[in-house]
N, C-alpha and C positions, 0 to 999 in steps of 0.2 A: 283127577281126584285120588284120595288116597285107595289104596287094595282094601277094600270091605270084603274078601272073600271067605276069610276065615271069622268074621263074626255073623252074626244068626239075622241082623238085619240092623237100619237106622233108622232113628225115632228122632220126627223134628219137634221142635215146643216152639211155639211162639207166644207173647203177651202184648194183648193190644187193648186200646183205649183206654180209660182213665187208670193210674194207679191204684192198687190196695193193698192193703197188711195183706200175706196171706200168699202170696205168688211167689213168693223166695218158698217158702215151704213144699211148694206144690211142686216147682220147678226139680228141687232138691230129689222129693219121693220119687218122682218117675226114674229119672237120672241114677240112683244110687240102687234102685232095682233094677233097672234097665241093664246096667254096668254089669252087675252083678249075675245077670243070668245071659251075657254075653253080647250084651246088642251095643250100640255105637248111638254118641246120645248129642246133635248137632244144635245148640241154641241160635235159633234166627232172632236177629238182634232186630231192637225198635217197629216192631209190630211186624204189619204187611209190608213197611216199608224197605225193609231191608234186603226181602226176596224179591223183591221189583228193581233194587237199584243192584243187584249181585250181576256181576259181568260172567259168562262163563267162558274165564281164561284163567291157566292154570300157575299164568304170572301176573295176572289182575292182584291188586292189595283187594281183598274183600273182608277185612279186618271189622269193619262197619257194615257187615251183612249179617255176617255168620260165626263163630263160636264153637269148638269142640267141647263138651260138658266133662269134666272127671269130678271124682267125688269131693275132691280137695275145693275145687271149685264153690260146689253146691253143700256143702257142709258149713263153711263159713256163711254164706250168703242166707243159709235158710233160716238162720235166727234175725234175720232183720224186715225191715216194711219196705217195699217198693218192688220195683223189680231191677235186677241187676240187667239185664236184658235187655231193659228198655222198651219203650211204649211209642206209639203214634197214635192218629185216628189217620190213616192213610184206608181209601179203598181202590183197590186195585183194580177195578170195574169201570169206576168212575172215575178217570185221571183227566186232572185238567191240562193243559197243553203247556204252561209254561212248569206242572211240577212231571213230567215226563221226565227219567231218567234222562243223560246230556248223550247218552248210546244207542238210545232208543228213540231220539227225537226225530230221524231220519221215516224209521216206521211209521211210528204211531204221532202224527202232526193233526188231528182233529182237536176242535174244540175240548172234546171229549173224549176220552180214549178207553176203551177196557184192552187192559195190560193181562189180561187173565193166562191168555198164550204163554206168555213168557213166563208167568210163576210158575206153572205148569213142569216150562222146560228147564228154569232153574231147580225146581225139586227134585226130577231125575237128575239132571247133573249133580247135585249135592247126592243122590243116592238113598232120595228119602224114601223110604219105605212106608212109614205111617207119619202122619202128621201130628201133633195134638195143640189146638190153638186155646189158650185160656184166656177170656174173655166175656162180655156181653152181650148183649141185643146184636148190635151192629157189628163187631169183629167176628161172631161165632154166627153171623149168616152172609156174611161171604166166604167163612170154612162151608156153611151148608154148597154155595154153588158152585165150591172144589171137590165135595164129595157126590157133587151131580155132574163132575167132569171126570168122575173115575179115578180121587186121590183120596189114598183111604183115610178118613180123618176120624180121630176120637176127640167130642169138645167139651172141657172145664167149664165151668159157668162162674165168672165172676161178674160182680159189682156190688157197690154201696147202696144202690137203690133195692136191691134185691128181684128186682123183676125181667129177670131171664125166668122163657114159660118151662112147666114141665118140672121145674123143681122148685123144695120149700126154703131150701136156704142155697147162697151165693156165696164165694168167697168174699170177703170184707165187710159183711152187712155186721155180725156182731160187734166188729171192733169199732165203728160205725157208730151203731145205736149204743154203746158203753164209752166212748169218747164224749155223744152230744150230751147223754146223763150225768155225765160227770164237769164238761163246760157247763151245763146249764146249772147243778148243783153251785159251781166255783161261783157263776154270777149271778145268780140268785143274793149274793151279801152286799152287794153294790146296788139291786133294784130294791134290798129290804130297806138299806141305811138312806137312799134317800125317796122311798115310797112312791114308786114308779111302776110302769109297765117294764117288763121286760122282752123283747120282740127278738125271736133268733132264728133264723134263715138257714134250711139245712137242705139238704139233697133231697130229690126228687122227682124229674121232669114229667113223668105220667104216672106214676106208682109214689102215694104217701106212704108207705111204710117205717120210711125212717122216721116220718114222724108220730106217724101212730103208735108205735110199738114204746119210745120211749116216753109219751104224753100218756099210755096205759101201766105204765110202769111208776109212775108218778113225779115225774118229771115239770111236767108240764100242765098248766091249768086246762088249755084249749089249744086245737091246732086244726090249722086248716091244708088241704090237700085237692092235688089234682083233680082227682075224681070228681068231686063235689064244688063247685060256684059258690062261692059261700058271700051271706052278706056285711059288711063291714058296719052297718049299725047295731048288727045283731051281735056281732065278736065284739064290738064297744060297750054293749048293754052286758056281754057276759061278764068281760074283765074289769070291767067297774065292780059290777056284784062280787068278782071271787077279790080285789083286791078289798074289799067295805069287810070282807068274810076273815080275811088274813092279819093276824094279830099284828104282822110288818108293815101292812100298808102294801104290798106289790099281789102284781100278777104275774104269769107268764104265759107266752103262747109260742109253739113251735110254725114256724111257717113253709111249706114245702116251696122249693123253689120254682115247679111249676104253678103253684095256685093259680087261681081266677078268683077276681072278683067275678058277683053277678054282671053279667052281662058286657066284660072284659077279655081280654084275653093275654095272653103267657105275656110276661115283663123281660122283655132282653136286653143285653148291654149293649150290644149295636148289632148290625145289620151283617155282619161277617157271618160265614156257616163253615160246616165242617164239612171234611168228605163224603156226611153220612147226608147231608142237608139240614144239621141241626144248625139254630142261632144261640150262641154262649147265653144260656140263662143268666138272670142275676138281678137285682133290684127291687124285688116283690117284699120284703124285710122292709128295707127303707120306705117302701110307697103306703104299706098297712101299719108302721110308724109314724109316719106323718098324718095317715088319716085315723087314725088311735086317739094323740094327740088334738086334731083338731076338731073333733067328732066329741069326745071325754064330758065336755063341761054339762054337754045335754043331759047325760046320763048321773054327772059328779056335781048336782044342783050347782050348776053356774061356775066351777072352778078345774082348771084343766090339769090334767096329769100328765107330767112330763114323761119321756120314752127311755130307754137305755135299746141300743140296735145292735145284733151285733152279727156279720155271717161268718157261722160257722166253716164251711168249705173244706181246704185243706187242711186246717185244724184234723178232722174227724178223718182226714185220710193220710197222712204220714204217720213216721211210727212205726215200731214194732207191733206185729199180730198179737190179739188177746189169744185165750186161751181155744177158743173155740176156731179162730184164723189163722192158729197153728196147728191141731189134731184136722180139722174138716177138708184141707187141701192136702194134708198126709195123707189121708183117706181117699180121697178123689183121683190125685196122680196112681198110686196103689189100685186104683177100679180100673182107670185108664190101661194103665200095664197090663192088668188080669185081662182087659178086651184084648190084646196087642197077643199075647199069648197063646189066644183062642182063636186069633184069624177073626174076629168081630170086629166091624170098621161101622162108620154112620152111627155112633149113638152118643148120646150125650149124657156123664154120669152125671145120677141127681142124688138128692136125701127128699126122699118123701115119706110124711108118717112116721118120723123118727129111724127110716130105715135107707141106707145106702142102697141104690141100683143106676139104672140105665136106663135110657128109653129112645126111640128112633130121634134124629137129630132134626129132622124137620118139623118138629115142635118147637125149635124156635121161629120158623118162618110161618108156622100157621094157626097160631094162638099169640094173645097178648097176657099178660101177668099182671092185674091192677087187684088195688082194695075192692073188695066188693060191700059196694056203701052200705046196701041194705041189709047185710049180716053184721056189721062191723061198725060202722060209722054213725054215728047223730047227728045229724046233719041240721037241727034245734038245736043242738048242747055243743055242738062242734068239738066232739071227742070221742075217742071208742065208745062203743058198747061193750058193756059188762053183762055177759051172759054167762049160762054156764058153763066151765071151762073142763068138763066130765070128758075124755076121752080126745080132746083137741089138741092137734100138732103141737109141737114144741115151740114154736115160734107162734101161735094160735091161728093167726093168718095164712093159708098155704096157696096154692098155682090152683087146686080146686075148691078153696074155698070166700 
């Protein structure tokens, strides 16, 4: 590797799982302070996966692992959405046998493989000094059982759902919940002109956020969310009544992608999982559409009201960062460094209470992040609660409330 003698130390970044606005920003901040006060800034490319597949030989191509960051770099990139880096859902713990590196097959030939050894000794070979892995749930708790293997990690909290625990906002949740306000705005004139439901499928798997926040924002008629089972004759009975109420003729309802019917469970698109054991959500939109439609007439004396469906998805995730997915990951990599500075490793910068800090990292492995129905949710009206809003986070819903 190269002489790191004369800089002060290397800082690795990794971005893993879903994309969001907001991780070019983030990437940028560290890296341009980093530089700047002398450190050596290494982008590990395509998540976890790229330090699992890094050969350490010093004539290996590992052009597709790893990355030297300069400002040149991360200056162009930090005005755009995604991540330049690149993503996987790889976990490094859980390796199945045929995605085993082709170098390491000789090793590690079980069913299942934890590759954790070798990230380990890839990180010292690269020289890494502190890690910082920006991510969610699942990326930023196998940085947690890197920082329980003695590699000092500082971790970002990203996603669109917003519920990484411990903190009130994520990166990409705003640009997120100001895309689906503004799709559903856009298609709201197509469910007025021909007097319809309008049914929109957004991000979710265990945490409604995304849909509450813009269904309280007035977006949305009604929206139903993991938390809560909700019933389908009862969401038929409300959007009949708000479309009878609406001078256009339509309704709208937000629908999280994990909902439940009563006494249902999660809607998948097929039977494939991820590294983490999740199954690709997706179909929950189309099924409370079709039962919208076929359910309607009981409620619309005898005549049916046709649907307009639409999922939202990568819509609300590519893209340039809004205003908030631009200054909130500035801020975050900038906490990140300040720990890096300090010799502080294991924590996880948050925003709680409108205020930037830190808190021990294994608050992502030992709390979960969901709406809490009985503060927040109508689970009758199937829509926030309007309460008093005197003294409540900025986002209204936070990790302790």
């Amino acid at each position: 590797m190269a002489n790191t003698k004369k800089i002060k130390g290397v800082i690795g970044i990794l971005t893993g799982g879903g994309d969001v606005p907001g991780l070019n920003p983030a990437i940028r901040a560290i890296t341009i302070r980093a530089n700047r006060e002398g450190y050596k800034v290494i982008g590990l490319r395509r998540g976890w996966r790229g330090i699992i597949e890094l050969v350490r030989d010093n004539k290996a191509n590992n052009k597709n692992s790893y990355m030297v960051l300069t400002d040149d770099i991360v200056d162009k990139a930090g005005r755009t959405g995604g991540t330049f880096l690149h993503s996987s859902r790889t976990r490094p713990s859980h390796m199945k046998k045929d995605e085993v590196p082709d170098h390491l097959k000789d090793t590690y030939n079980k069913e299942i493989n934890d590759l954790t050894p070798e990230v380990i000794k890839n990180l010292e070979w690269l020289g890494i000094d502190y890690l910082i892995p920006i991510g969610g749930d699942d990326t930023l708790s196998y940085g947690v059982r890197l920082y329980k293997e003695g590699v000092k990690v500082v971790a970002i909290p990203k996603t669109m759902d917003n519920d990484v625990p411990g903190t009130d906002y994520c990166i990409g949740f705003s640009t997120c919940v100001t895309r689906t306000i503004q799709m559903t705005n856009t298609l709201r004139t197509s469910a007025g002109s021909h007097e319809r439901f309008l049914v929109l499928e957004v991000f979710g798997r265990y945490a409604g956020f995304t849909a509450m926040l813009p269904t309280m924002a007035g977006a949305a008629n009604r929206c139903v969310i993991p938390e809560h089972k909700f019933d389908i004759n009862n969401l038929t009975k409300l959007l009949v009544e708000d479309r009878n109420h609406n001078p256009s003729n339509y309704a709208v309802v937000l629908v999280s992608e994990g909902a439940m019917y009563k006494g249902g469970e999660m809607t998948f698109q097929n039977s494939e999982k991820d590294a983490f054991g999740h199954a690709k959500l997706g179909g929950i939109g189309d099924l409370v559409s079709a039962e919208l439609k076929k359910l309607s007439p009981e409620y619309n004396k005898g005549k049916t009201i046709n649907t307009i469906t639409q999922k939202l998805g990568y819509m609300v995730r590519g893209g340039d960062p809004d205003a908030l997915d631009s200054i909130v990951p500035m801020a975050f990599g900038n906490l990140a460094f300040d720990l890096i500075l300090k010799k502080i490793h294991g924590r996880l910068v948050v925003l709680t209470n409108g205020r930037y800090d830190n808190v021990p990292i294994d608050v992502i492995a030992n709390t979960k992040k969901i709406v809490q129905v009985e503060t927040h949710y109508n689970t009758k009206r199937l829509r926030p609660y309007y309460h008093s809003f005197e003294m409540k986070p900025f986002f209204i819903m936070t990790s302790d409330t």
